[in-house]
C-alpha positions as CSV (number, residue, x, y, z in Angstrom):
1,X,176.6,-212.1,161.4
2,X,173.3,-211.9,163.6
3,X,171.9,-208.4,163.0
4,X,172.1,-207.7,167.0
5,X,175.3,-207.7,166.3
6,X,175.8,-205.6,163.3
7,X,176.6,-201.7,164.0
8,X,173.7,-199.9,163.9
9,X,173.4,-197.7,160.8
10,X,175.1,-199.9,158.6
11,X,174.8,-201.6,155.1
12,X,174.3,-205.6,155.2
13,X,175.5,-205.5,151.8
14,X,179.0,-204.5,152.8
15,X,178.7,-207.2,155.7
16,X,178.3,-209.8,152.8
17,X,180.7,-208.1,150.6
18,X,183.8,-209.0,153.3
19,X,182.3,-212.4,154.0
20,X,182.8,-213.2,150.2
21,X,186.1,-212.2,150.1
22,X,187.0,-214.2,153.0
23,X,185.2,-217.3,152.0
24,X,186.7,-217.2,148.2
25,X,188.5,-214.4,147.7
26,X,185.9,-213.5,145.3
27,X,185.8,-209.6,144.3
28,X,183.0,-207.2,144.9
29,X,180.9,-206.8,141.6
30,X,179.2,-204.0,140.3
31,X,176.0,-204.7,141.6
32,X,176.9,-204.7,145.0
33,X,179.2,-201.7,145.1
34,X,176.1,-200.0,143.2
35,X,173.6,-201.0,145.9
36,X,176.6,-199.6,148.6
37,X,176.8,-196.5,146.7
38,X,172.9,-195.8,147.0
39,X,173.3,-196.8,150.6
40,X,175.8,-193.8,151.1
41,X,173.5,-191.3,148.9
42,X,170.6,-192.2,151.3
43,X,172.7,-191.7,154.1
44,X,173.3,-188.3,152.8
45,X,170.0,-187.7,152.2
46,X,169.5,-188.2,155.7
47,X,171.8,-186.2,156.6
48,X,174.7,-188.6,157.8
49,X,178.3,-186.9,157.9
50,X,181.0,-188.7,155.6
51,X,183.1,-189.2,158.5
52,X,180.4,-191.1,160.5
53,X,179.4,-193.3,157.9
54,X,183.0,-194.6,157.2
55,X,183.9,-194.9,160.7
56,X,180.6,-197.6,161.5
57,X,181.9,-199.3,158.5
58,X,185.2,-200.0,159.7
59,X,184.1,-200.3,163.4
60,X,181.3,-203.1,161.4
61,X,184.8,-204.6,159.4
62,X,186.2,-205.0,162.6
63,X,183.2,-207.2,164.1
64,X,182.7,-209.1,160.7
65,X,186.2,-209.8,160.2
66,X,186.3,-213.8,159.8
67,X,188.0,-216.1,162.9
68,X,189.9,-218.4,160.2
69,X,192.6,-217.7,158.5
70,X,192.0,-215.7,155.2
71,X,194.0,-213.5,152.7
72,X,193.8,-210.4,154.6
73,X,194.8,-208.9,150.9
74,X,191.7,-210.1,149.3
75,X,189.8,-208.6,152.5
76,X,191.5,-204.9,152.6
77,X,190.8,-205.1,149.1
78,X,187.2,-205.7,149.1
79,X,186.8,-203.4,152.3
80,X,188.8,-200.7,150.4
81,X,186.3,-201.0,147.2
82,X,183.2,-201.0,149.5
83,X,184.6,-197.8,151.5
84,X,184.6,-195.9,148.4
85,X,181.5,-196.7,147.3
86,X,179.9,-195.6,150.2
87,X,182.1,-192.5,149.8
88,X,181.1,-192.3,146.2
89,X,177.0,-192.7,146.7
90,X,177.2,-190.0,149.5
91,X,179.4,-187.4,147.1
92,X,176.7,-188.3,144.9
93,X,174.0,-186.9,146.9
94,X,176.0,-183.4,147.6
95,X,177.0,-183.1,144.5
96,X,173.2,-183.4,143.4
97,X,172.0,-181.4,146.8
98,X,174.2,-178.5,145.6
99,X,173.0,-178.1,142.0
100,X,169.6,-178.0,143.3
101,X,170.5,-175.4,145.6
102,X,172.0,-173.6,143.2
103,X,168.5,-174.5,140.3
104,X,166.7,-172.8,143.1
105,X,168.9,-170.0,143.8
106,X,169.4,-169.0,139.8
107,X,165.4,-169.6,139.3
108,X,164.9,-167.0,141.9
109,X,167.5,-164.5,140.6
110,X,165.3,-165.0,137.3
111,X,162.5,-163.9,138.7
112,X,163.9,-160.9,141.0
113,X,165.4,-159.6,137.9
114,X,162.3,-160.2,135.3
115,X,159.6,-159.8,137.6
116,X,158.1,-162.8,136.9
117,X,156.8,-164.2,140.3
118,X,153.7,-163.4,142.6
119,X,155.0,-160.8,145.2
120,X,154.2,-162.8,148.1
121,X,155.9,-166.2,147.2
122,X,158.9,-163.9,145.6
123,X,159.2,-162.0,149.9
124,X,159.1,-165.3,151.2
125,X,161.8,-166.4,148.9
126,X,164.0,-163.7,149.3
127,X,164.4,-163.9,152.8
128,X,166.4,-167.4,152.3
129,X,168.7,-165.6,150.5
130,X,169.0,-162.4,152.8
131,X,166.8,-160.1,151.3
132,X,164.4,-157.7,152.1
133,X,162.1,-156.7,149.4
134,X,160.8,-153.9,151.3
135,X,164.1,-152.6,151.4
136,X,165.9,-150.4,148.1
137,X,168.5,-152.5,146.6
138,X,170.5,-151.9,143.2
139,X,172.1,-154.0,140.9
140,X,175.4,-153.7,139.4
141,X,176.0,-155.8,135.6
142,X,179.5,-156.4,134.3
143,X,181.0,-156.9,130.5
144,X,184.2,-158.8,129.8
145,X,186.2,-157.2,127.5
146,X,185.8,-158.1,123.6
147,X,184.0,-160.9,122.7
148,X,184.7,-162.9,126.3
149,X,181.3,-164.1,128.5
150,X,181.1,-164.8,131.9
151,X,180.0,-168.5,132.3
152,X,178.3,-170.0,135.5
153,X,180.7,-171.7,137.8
154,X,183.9,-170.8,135.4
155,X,187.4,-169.2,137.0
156,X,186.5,-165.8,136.3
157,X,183.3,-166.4,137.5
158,X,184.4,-168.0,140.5
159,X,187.0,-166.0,141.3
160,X,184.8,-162.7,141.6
161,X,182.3,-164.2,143.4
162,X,185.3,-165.5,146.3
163,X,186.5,-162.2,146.4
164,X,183.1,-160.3,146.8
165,X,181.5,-162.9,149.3
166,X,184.6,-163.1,151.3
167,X,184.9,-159.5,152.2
168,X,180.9,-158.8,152.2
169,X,179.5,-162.8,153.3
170,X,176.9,-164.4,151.4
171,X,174.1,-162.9,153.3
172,X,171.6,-160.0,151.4
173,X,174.6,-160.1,148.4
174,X,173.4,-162.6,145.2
175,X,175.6,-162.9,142.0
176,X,175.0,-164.4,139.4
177,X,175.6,-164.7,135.1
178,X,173.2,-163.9,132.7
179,X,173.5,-164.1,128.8
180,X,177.6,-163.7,129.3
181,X,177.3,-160.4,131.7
182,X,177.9,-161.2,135.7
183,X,175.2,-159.5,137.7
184,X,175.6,-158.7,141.7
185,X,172.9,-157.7,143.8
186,X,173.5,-156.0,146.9
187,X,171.1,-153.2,149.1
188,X,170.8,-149.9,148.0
189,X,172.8,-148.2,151.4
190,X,175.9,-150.7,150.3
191,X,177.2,-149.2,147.4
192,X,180.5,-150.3,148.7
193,X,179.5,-153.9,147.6
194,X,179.2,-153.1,143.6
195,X,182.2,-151.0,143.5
196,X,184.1,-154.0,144.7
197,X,182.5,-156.3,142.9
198,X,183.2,-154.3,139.4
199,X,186.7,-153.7,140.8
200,X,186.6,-157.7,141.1
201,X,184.9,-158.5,137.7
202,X,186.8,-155.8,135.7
203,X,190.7,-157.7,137.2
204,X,189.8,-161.1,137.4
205,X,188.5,-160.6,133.0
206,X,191.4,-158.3,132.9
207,X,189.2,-155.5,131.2
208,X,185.4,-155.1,130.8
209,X,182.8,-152.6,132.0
210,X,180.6,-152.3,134.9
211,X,177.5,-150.7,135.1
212,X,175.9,-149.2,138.3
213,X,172.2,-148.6,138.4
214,X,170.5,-146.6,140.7
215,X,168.7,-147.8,144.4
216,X,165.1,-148.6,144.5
217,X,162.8,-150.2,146.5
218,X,160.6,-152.9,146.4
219,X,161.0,-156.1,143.9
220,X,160.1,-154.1,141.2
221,X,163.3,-151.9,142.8
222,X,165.4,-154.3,141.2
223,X,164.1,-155.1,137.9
224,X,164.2,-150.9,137.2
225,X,168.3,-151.0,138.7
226,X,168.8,-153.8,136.5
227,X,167.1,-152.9,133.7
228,X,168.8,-149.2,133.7
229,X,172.0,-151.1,134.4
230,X,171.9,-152.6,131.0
231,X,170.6,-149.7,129.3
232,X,174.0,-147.8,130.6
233,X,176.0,-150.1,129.2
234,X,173.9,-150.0,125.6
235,X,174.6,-146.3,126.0
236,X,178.2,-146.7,126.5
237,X,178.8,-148.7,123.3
238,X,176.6,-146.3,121.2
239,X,178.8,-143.2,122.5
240,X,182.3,-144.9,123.1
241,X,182.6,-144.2,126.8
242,X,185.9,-145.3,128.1
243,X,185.6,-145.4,131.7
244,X,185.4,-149.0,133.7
245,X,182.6,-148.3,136.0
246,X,180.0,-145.8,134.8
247,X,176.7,-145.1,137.1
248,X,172.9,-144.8,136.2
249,X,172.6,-141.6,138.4
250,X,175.3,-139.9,136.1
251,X,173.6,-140.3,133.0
252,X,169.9,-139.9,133.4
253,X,170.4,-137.0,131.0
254,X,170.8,-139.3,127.9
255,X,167.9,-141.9,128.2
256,X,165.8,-138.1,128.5
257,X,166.9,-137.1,125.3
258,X,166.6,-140.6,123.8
259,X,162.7,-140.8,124.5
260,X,161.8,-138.3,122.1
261,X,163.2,-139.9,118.9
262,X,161.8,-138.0,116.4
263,X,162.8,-134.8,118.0
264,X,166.1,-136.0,118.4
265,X,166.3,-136.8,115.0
266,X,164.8,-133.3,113.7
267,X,167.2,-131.7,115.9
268,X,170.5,-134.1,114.5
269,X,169.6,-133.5,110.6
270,X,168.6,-129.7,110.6
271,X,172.1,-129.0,112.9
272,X,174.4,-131.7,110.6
273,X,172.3,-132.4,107.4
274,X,175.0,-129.9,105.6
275,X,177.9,-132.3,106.5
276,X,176.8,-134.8,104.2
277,X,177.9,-133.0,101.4
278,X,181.3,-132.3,102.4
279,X,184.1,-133.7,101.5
280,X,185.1,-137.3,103.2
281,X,181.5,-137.0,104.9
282,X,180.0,-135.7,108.1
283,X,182.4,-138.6,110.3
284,X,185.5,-136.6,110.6
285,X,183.5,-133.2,111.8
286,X,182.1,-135.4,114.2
287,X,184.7,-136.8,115.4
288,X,185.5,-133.3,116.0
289,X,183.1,-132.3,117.7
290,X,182.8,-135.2,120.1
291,X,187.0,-134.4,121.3
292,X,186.5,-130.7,121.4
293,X,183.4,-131.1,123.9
294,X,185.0,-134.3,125.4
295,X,188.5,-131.7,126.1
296,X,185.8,-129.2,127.9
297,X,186.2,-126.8,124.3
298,X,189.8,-126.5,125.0
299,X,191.5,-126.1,121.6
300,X,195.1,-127.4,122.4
301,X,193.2,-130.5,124.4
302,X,191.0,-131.5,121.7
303,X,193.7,-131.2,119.3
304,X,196.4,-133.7,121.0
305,X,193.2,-136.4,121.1
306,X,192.7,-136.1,117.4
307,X,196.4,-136.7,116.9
308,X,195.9,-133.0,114.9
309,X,198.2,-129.5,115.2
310,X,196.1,-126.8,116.7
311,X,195.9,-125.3,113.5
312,X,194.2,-128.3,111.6
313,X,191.7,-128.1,114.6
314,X,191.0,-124.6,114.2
315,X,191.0,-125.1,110.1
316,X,187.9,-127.9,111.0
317,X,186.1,-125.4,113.4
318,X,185.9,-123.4,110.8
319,X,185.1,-125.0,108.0
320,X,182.2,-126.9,110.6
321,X,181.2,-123.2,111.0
322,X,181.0,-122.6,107.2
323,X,178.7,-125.9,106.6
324,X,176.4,-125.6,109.5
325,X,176.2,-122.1,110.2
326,X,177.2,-122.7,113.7
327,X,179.9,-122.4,115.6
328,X,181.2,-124.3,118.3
329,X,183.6,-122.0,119.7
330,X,180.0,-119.3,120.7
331,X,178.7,-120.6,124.1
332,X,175.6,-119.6,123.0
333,X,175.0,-122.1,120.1
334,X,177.2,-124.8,122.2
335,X,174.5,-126.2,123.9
336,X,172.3,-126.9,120.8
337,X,175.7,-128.3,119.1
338,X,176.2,-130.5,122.0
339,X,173.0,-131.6,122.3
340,X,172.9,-132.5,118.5
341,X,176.9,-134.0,119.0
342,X,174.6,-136.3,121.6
343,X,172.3,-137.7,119.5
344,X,173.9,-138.3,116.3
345,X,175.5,-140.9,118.7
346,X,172.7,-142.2,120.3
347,X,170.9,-142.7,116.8
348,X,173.6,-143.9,115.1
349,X,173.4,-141.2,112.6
350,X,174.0,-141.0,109.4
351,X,174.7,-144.8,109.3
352,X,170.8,-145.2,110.5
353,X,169.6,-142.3,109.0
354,X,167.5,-144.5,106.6
């Protein structure tokens, strides 16, 4: 075919690819349907819709079809295999746009949530995505339940990311994985945003944990919220919390006691030291002591969490009272006891006493 005559925008190679199957029936090879499928990537590339580069093909099978008589099968055939080429080449180039798009988007996450970027480049990159830097933001980090991990692009994965960006759009709210926890991060005055994202996270891994961390501004705003997110959920698997969302605002107090170690400690073995000696060890009296606080010091509460009668409870009160030489039931040693309940958690003691 002259090329005045040719569609514009249109592969000579699929031109020749119908003229051989008219002239001998001959089947396209793979070298031909490659050089159709880089055709359709470029097309893509230059930003070509599917649908417009299928329908000059046909429109081009239309002009090239041959005046004498043929096997029209052979033809369809050949004009069916070079279709889908084209179709494959310019999936190829989506396919390849889209995990670029999303190298780009995870590399930034990386570096909003590490602080690893030069402030200026990281603003500019931000506002791609939404974001403000100047603005406060927080970040919210969940846990599947067990030994389950959140993986990029799996269901679970997926499906909280649908359910969050549907209701809340794409705009100023990134998610992400990272080392098998799912992180969201949305601005600080949209606090509606985490709560339905670990509402999200905790159904669609049917269990898990969500940690909130506080609002702050700046870049370095987000590294602090994400760094005290994961340093709430370290603190709820030292001290057993139970509850599905916990928040960085609600437990400041604990991180404050944790930074003075060696106080902590003093304060741990002069209040417990004596329970090593007893009987079946200082675990049970601790155990104790964490459901009588937990039950707000009320007796018949604490007792129904240890599974124990009132009286058994009152029996270990006492006996804790003999050992130590203080008694939980006085408010005015309670706070020390607390305190001390507090940080044989956090320390891990006595199994880290050593």
């Amino acid at each position: 075919m002259n090329e005045r005559c040719r569609p514009s925008k249109t592969s000579a190679g699929y031109e020749a690819l119908i003229a051989a199957a008219a002239r001998s029936g001959e089947e396209p090879d793979e070298r031909r349907l490659e050089e159709l499928r880089f055709f359709g990537q470029q097309a893509a590339a230059d930003g070509r819709t599917l649908r417009s580069l299928v329908v000059d093909h046909l429109a081009l099978a239309r002009v090239a079809w041959p005046d004498v008589a043929v096997d029209a099968g052979r033809v369809l055939a050949a004009m069916q295999q070079g279709v889908e080429a084209l179709c494959e080449g310019h999936e190829r180039a989506q396919q390849f746009a889209v995990r670029q798009q999303e190298a780009v988007r995870r590399e930034f996450i990386d570096d909003l949530l590490y602080g690893r970027s030069e402030l200026g480049s990281l603003v500019e990159r931000a506002e791609r995505f939404g974001l403000r830097l100047s603005y406060a933001h927080a970040v919210a980090v969940a846990v599947a339940e067990g030994t389950g991990a959140y993986v990029e692009g799996d269901v679970v994965s997926r499906r909280v990311e649908r359910a969050v960006t549907g209701r809340f759009g794409e705009r100023s709210v990134l998610l992400t994985t990272k080392n098998g926890r799912m992180v969201c991060i949305a601005p600080g005055d949209q606090h509606e945003v985490l709560l339905s994202f670990a509402e999200q996270a905790h159904a669609a891994a049917e269990g898990g944990r969500t940690a909130i961390g506080r609002p702050h501004a700046g870049a370095g705003g987000i590294v602090h919220s994400y760094q005290e997110a994961l340093q709430v959920l370290d603190l709820a698997d030292r001290l057993g919390f139970a509850e599905p969302v916990l928040h960085g605002a609600d437990l400041l107090v604990y991180p404050v006691l944790a930074r003075d170690r060696q106080a902590l400690a003093d304060l741990v073995r002069t209040t417990f030291g004596a329970l090593l000696e007893a009987r079946g060890g200082p675990q049970p009296y601790l155990e104790t002591f964490n459901a009588y606080f937990d039950a707000g010091c009320v007796g018949a509460q604490a007792a129904r969490r240890l599974a124990l009668s009132v009286r058994a409870l009152t029996y270990r009160l006492r006996r804790i009272h003999q050992l130590t030489g203080s008694d939980p039931t006085d408010p005015e040693q309670r706070y020390r006891l607390q305190t001390a309940v507090i940080g044989a958690r956090l320390l891990d003691w006595p199994a880290q006493s050593r």
